[in-house]
C-alpha positions in Angstrom: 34.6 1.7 -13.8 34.4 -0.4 -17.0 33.7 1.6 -20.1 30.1 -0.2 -20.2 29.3 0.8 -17.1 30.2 4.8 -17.6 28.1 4.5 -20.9 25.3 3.2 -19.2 25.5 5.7 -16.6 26.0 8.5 -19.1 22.6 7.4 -20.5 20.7 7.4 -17.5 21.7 11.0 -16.6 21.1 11.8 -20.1 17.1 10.2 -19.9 16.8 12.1 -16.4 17.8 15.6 -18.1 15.4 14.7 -21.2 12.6 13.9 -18.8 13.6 17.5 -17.1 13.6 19.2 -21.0 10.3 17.4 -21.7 8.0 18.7 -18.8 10.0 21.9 -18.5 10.9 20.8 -15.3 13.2 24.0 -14.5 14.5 27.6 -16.1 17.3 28.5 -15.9 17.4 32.6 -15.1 19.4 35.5 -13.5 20.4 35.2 -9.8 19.0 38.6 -9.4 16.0 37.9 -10.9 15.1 35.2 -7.8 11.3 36.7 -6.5 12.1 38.2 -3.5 11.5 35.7 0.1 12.1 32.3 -1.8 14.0 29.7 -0.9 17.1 28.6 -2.8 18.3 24.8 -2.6 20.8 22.5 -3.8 19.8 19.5 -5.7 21.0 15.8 -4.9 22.3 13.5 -7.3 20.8 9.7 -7.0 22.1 6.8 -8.7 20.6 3.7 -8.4 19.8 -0.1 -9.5 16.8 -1.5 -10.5 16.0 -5.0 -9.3 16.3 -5.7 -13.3 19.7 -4.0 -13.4 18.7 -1.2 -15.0 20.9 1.7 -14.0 18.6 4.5 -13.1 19.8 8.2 -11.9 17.3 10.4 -10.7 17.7 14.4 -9.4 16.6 15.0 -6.1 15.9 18.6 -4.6 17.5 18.7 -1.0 13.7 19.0 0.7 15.2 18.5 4.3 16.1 22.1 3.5 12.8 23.6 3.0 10.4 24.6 5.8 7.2 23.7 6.5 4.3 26.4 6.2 6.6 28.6 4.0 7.8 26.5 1.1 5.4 23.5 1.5 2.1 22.6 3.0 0.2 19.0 3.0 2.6 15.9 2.3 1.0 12.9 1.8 0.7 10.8 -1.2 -2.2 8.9 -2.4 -2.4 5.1 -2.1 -5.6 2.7 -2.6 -6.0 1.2 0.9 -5.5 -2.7 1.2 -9.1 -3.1 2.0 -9.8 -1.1 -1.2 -7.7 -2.8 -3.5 -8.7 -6.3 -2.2 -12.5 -5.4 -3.0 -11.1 -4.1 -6.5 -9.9 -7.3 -7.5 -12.5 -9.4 -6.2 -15.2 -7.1 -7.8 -12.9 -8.0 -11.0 -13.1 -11.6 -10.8 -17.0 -11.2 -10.9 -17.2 -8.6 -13.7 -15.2 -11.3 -15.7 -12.8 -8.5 -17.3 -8.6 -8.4 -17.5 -7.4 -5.9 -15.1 -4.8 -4.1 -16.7 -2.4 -1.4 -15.5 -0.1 1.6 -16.5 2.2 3.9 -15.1 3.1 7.6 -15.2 6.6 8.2 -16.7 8.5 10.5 -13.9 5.5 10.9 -12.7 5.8 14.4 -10.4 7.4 15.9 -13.1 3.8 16.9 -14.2 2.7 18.2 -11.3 3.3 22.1 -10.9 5.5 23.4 -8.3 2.7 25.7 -6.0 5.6 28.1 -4.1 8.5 29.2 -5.9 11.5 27.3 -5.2 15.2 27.7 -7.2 17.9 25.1 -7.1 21.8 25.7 -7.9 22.8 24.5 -11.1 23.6 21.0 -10.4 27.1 19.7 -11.2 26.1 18.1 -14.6 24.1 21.3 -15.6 25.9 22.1 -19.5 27.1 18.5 -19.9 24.9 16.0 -19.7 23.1 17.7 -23.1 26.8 17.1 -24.8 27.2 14.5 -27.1 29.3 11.5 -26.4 31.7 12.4 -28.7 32.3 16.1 -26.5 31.7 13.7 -23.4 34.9 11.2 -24.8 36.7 14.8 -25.0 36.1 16.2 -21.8 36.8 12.9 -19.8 40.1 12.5 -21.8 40.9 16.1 -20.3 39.7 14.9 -16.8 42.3 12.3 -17.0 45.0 14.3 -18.6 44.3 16.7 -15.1 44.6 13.7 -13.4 47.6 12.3 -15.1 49.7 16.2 -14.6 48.4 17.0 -11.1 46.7 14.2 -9.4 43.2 13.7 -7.4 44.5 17.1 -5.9 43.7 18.6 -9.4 40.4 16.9 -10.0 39.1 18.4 -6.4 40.4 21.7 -7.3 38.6 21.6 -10.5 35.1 20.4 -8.8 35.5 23.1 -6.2 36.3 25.4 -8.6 32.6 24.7 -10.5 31.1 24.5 -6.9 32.1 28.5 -5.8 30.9 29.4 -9.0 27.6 27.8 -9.2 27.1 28.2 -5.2 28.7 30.7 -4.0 29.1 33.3 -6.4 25.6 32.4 -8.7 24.8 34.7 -11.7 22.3 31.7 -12.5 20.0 29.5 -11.2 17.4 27.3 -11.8 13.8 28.3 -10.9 11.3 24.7 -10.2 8.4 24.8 -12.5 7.5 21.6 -11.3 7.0 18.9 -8.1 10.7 17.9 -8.2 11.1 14.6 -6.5 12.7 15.6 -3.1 10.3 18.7 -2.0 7.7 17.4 0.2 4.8 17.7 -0.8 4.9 16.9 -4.0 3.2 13.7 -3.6 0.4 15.9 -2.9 0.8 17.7 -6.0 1.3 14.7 -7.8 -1.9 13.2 -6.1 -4.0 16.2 -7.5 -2.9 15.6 -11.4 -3.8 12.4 -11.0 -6.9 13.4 -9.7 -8.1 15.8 -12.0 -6.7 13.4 -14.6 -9.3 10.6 -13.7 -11.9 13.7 -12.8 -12.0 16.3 -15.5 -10.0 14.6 -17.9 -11.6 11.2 -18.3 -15.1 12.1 -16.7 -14.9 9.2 -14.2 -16.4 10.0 -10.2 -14.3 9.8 -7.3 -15.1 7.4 -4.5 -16.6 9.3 -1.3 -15.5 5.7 0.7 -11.5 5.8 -0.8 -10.4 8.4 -2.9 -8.6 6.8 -4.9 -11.1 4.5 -6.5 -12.6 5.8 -9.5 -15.6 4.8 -11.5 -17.8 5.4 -14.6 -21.2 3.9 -14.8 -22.8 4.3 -18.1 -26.6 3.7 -17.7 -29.2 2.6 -21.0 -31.7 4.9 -21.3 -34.6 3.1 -22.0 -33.7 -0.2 -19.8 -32.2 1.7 -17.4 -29.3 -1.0 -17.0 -26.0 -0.6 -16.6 -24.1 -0.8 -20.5 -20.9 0.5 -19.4 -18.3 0.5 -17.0 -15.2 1.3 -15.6 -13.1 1.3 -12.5 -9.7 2.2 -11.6 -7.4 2.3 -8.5 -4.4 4.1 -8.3 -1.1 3.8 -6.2 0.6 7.1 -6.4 1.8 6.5 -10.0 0.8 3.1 -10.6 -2.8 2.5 -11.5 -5.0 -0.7 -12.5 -8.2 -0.6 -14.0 -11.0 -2.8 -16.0 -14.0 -2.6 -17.8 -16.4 -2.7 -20.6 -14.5 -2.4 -24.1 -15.1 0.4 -25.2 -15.1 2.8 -21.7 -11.2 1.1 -21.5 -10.4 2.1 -24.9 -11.7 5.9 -24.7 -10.0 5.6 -20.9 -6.4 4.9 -22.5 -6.8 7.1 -24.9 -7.5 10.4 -23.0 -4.5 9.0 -20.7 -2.1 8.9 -23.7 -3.6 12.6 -24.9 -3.0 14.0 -21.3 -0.5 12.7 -19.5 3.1 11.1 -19.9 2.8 7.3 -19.5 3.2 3.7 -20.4 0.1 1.3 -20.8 1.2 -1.8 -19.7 -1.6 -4.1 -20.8 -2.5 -7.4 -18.6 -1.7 -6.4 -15.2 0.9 -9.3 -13.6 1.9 -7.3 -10.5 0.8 -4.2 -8.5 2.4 -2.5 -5.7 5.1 -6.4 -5.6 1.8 -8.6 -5.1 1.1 -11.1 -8.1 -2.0 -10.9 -9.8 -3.0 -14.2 -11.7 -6.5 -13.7 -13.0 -7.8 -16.7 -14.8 -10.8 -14.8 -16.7 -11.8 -18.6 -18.2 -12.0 -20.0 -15.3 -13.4 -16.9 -13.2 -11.0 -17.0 -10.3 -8.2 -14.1 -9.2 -5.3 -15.2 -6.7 -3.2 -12.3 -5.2 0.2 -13.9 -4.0 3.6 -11.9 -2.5 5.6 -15.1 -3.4 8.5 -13.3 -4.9 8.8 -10.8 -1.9 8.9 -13.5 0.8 11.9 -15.2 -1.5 13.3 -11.7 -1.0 12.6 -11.3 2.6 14.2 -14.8 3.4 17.1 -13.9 1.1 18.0 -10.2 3.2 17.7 -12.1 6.8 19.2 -15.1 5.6 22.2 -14.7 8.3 19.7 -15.1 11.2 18.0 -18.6 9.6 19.4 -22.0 9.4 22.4 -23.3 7.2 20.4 -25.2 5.3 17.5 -22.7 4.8 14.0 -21.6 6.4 12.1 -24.5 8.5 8.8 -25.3 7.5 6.0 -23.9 9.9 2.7 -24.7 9.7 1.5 -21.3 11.9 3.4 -17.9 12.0 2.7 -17.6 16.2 1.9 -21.2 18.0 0.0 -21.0 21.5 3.4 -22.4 23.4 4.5 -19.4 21.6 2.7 -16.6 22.5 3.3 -18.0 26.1 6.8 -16.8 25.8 6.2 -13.2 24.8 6.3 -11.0 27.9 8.2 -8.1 28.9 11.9 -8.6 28.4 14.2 -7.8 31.2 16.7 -4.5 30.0 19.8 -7.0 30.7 17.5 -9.5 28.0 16.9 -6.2 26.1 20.6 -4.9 26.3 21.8 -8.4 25.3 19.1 -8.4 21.9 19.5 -4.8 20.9 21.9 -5.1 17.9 19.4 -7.5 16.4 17.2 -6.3 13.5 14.0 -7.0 15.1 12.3 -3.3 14.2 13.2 -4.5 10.4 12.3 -7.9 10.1 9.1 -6.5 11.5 8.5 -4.4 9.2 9.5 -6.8 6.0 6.5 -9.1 7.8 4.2 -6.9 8.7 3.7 -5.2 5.0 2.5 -8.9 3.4 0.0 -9.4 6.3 -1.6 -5.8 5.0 -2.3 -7.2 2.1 -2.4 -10.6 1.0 -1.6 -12.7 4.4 -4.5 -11.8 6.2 -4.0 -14.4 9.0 -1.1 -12.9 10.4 -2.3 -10.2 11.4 -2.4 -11.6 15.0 1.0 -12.7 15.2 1.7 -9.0 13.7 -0.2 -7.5 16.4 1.1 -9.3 18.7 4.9 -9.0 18.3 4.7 -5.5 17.1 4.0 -4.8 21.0 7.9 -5.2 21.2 9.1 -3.0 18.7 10.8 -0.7 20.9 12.5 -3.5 23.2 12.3 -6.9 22.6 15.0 -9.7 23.7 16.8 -12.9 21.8 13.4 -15.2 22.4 11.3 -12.3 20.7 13.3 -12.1 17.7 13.5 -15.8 17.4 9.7 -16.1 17.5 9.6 -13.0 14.5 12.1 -15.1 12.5 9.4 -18.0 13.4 7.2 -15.7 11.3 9.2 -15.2 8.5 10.0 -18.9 7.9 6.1 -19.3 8.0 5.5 -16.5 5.4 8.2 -18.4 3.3 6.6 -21.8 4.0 3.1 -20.2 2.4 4.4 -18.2 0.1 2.1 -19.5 -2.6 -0.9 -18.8 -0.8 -2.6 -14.9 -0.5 -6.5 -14.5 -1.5 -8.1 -16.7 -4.2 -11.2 -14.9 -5.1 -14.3 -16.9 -6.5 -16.1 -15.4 -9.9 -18.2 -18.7 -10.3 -20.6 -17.9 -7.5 -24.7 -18.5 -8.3 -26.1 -15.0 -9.2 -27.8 -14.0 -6.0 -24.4 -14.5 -3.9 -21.7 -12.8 -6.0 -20.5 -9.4 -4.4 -22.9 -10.0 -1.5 -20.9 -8.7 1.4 -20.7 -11.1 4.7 -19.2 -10.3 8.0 -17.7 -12.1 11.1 -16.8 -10.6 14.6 -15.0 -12.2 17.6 -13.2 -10.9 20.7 -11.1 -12.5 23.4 -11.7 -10.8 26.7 -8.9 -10.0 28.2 -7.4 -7.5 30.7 -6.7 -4.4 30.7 -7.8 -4.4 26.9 -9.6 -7.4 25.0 -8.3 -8.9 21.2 -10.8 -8.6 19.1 -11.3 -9.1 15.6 -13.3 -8.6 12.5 -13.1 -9.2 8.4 -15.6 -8.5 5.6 -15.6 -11.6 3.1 -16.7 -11.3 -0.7 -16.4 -13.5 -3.4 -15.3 -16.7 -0.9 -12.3 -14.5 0.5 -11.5 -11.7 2.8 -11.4 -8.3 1.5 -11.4 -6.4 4.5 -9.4 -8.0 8.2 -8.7 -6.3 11.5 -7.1 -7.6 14.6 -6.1 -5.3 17.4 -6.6 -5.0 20.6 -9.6 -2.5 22.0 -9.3 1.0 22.9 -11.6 0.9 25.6 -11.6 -1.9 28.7 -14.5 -4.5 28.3 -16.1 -5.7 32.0 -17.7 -9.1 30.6 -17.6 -11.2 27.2 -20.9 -10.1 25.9 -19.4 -6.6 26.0 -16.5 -7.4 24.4 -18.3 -8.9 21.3 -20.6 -6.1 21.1 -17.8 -3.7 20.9 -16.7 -6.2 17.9 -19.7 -6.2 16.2 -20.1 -2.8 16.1 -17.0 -2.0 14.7 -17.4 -4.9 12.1 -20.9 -2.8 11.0 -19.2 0.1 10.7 -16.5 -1.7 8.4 -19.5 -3.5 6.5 -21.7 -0.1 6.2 -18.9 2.1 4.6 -18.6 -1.3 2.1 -22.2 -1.0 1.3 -22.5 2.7 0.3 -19.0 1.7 -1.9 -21.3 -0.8 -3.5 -24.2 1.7 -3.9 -21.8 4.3 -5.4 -21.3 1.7 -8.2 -25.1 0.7 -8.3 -24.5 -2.3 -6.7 -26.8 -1.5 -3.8 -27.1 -4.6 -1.2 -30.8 -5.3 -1.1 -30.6 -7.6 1.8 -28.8 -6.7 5.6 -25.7 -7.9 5.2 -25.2 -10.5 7.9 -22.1 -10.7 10.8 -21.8 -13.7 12.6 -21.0 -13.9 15.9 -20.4 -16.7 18.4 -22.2 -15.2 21.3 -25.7 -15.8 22.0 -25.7 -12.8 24.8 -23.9 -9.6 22.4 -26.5 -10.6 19.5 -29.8 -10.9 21.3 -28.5 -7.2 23.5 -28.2 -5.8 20.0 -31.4 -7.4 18.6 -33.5 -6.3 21.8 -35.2 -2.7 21.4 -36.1 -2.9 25.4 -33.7 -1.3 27.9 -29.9 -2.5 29.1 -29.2 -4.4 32.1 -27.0 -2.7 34.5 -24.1 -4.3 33.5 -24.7 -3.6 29.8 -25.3 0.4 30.2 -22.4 1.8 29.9 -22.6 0.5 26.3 -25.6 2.9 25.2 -24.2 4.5 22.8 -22.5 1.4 20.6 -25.6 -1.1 21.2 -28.1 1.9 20.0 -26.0 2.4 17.1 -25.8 -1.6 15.9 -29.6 -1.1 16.9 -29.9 1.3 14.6 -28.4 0.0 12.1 -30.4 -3.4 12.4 -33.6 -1.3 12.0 -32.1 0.3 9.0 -32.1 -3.0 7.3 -28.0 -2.7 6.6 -27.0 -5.2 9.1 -28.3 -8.5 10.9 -26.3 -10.3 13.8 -26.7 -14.2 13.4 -25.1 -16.4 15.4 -22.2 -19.2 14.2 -20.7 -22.0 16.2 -17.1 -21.5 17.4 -15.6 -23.7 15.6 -16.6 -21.8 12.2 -15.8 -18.6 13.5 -13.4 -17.4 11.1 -12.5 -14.1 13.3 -11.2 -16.8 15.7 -7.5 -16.4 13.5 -7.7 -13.3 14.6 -7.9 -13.0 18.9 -5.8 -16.1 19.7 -3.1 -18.2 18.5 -4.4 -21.6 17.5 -3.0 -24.9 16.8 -1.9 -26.0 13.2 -4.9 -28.0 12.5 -7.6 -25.4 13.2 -5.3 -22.7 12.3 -5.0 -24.2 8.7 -8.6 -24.4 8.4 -9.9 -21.3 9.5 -7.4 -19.9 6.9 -8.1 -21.6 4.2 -11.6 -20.2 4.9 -10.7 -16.7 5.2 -8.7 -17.0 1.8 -10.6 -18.7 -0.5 -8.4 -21.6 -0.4 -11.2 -24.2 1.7 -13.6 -23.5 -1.6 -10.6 -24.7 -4.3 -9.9 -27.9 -2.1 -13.7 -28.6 -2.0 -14.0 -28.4 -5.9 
């Protein structure tokens, strides 16, 4: 190791033990004084890379040996949906305010440990406080051992410290807080942050996502809104924006309470790119630099002279191909990487390449046993992610007053048997922020019951995006409208009189889009096939109307207009 390298290291364990010293991450007290029925664990040692080079070393507790009831309950960590975040940012681009962003510095290090839990002293415990002087002198002794007795002296040495510390403990250290490694504490973490944003900084907590959170400051007399404030948080990572002065006493009552960095102008969140053009009143989201990454990983499995330029990500000669592989065909494909490279395409299409979804849907059907032409057809994908990789959402701010943030929907289905495609999105702002395309869960007996199974899931979507809106005072006067290309599913759901035999078995879903067209939240209207933008989403299409129904659902039809 070069000597740049072992100081570089030294100062990364270093910044990990002062992060420890700074939260009071651990005690250190009597073996004997352990409370009685607790669970006693070693902890790992991780050293790491950044994609910056940064050399990062982070301690682990060994959670794989903990168990479940007795030293840890829940274990899931908070994330902002993708639906949420894409109506975050194209609420932003309307509000004409910077989204900024900051970040929690070791962030579960200031979440409390709920169950007592002790660690051995790790390995470094009593030298990674020394100074690098005492550090020069101790690894000049390491490699005097070395020099008299060999590697056979350097392992007697570590196993030495190892009986002492393990086997024979008069100390340990007992976990004060959620150290990274013990399972749930992304939960813990996930309640800081909480009460954080709750009780620290007064803001409400969506009932539709819970990790939205919002101030709205009304005037008294006018009753209008003065200030306001939303934020959205990833685990650790959190964007926000606002009025002036509710971001200013926002980033201060972080600073006073917990441990973080304010980044300013937020450029990237959760590796999508943010450029927000507050002049010009537009916001793009882009995963450029991940497909660049994606391409680089499975680079063995693409051409010599790079990716191939494809105009869609699943072509209908395509999806011809895709059947049931053979197990000789399956046998044959197995040591190929198709559960990855499905994975590295699948998390764009979640957020930013909406029209992929299909192809995603599709192909996923052959995650557990695929053969050579499947994989081909996934690395088809790819080179089509990398192709676009400068497209995403382009979200519109320069919208006339009575259709920003109005909420539009659009439902299709493709019967098929034994389970129909179907597919529906929520568009705001001239983009989508909300897209689904799956197959049903229920078996459709004719097209106008397929449809009305698709529009009433697409209500469903648009009602829990209206009472969002409502939490936020941005109630939606108006029914917010879902086309649909079927004559037959919108007058069944426009009809108060009784079904037709065929239609019966659909009581309960047609009396519930009924409802919901009495309630004044929704209104089916019907849209020529050929502008049905759900249509990306049930079939693979050719490149011409493939490329046009996206640019529709992405924002990207409106910039070529201008």
């Amino acid at each position: 190791m070069m000597k740049e390298d072992w100081r570089e290291w030294v100062s990364a364990v270093k910044k990990e033990i002062e992060s420890w010293h700074l939260f009071d991450a651990a005690k250190v007290v009597a073996f004997d004084e352990m409370e009685r029925g607790a669970t006693i664990i070693p902890l790992g040692e991780l050293f790491t890379r950044k994609r910056c080079g940064k050399y990062k070393f982070r301690q682990i507790a060994m959670g794989n040996m903990l168990k479940k009831g007795r030293d840890y309950g829940e274990t899931f960590s908070s994330t902002i949906s993708g639906d949420g975040l894409r109506w975050f940012f194209s609420l932003a681009v309307t509000c004409g305010k910077v989204v900024k962003g900051w970040d929690a510095t070791t962030g579960y290090l200031q979440s409390e440990q709920r169950v007592p839990i002790y660690a051995y002293l790790p390995s470094h415990h009593g030298f990674a406080e020394l100074s690098f002087e005492a550090l020069g002198t101790l690894r000049l002794h390491l490699m005097t051992v070395l020099k008299e007795e060999g590697i056979q002296g350097i392992r007697e040495l570590s196993k030495q410290m190892k009986r002492d510390r393990k086997d024979r403990p008069k100390t340990v250290m007992k976990l004060n807080k959620s150290v990274y490694g013990i399972p749930d504490a992304g939960q813990a973490f996930s309640m800081f942050i909480q009460g954080l944003h709750k009780q620290k900084c007064g803001l409400e907590q969506s009932e539709m996502d819970p990790c939205i959170f919002y101030k709205i400051v009304k005037d008294v007399k006018t009753d209008l809104v003065k200030d306001y404030l939303v934020a959205i948080t990833w685990v650790d990572d959190c964007r926000y924006f606002g009025t002036d002065d509710l971001v200013a006493e926002y980033e201060k009552t972080l600073i006073e309470n917990c441990k973080c960095t304010l980044e300013g102008v937020a450029k990237e969140f959760v590796s999508i790119q943010i450029h927000h053009n507050v002049e010009g009143k537009t916001l793009e989201l882009t995963q450029e630099d991940y497909w660049v990454k994606a391409v680089e990983r499975f680079k063995e499995f693409l051409p010599s002279d790079g990716p191939k330029q494809r105009q869609v990500p699943l072509s209908p000669a395509d999806e011809k191909l895709l059947v049931e592989p053979s197990e000789e065909e399956a046998k044959e494909a197995s040591h190929l990487p198709y559960p990855n490279l499905l994975g590295v395409c699948q998390y764009p299409s979640a957020f930013t390449r909406l029209e992929m979804r299909y192809a995603m849907s599709i192909l996923s059907r052959f995650r557990t046993k695929w053969g050579k032409k499947h994989f081909e057809l996934l690395v088809k994908t790819l080179e089509y992610g990398y192709a676009t990789r400068k497209m995403g959402l382009l979200y519109d701010g320069n919208l006339e007053k009575d259709k920003a943030n109005v909420l539009e929907g659009f439902a299709d289905c493709s019967l098929s048997l034994p389970r129909s495609q179907g597919c529906r999105l929520v568009m705001m702002n001239n983009a989508a922020i909300s897209f689904t395309s799956k197959r049903h869960t229920t078996t459709d007996d004719s097209t106008a019951a397929a449809e009305l199974t698709e529009q009433y899931l697409c209500a469903c979507d648009v009602e829990g995006y209206r009472n969002l809106m409502q939490e936020l005072g941005l109630r939606q006067d108006a029914p917010t409208v879902i086309w649909q290309d079927n004559q037959a599913a919108i007058q069944i759901a426009m009809n108060r009189g009784s079904l037709a035999k065929k239609t019966r078995a659909m009581d309960l879903r047609v009396m519930t889009i009924r409802n919901k067209i009495e309630d004044m939240k929704v209104v089916p209207m019907y849209l020529r096939t050929c502008e049905m933008i759900a249509d990306i989403g049930t079939k693979a299409l050719d490149p011409k109307l493939f490329t046009y129904l996206r640019d529709k659902l992405c924002g990207y039809w409106v910039k070529e207009e201008g």
